[in-house]
C-alpha positions in Angstrom: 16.2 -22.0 -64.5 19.2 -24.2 -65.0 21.6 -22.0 -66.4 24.0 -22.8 -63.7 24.2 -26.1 -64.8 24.3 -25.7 -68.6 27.0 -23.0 -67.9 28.7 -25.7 -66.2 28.7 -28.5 -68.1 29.1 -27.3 -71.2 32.4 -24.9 -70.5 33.5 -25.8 -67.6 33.2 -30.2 -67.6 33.6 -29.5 -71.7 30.4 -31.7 -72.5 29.1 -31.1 -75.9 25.6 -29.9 -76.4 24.0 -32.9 -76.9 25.8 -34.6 -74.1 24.5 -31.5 -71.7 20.9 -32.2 -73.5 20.7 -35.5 -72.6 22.2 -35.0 -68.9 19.4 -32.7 -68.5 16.9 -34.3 -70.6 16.0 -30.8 -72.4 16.1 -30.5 -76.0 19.8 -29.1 -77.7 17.6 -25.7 -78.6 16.8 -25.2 -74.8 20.8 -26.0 -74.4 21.8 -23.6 -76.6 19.3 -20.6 -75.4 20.3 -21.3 -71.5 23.9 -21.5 -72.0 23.7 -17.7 -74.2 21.3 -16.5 -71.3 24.0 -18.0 -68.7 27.0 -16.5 -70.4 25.0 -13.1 -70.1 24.4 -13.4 -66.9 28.3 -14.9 -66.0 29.5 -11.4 -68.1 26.9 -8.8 -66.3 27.9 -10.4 -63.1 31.7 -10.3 -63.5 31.4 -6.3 -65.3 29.4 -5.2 -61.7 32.0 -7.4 -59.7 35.0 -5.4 -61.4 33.6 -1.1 -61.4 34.9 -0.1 -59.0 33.0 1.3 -56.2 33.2 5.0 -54.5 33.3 4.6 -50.4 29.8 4.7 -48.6 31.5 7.9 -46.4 34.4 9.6 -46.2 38.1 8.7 -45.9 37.3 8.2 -42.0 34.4 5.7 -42.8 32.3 7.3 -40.7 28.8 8.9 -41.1 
């Protein structure tokens, strides 16, 4: 998939959705659905990213 991309052409280089269309010779619809899919993606990926994590093992880290 090329959500990458669309994620990064249309809000990060600020290309409208056409202009991201015709970069990647897709229609605007398939724009439109990727970029939603990527921004889900960017948001699960930035939640996980930020919970914080309990240690593996103790205060000691070891087994």
């Amino acid at each position: 998939m090329d959500l990458r991309k669309v994620f990064v052409l249309f809000d990060l280089e600020e290309l409208t959705t056409a202009e991201v269309a015709s970069v990647l010779h897709v229609p605007k619809g398939t724009v439109a659905s990727r970029l939603r899919r990527a921004r889900e993606v960017f948001r699960e990926t930035v939640a996980r990213m930020s919970t914080p994590r309990s240690p593996r093992y103790g205060a000691g880290g070891k087994p």
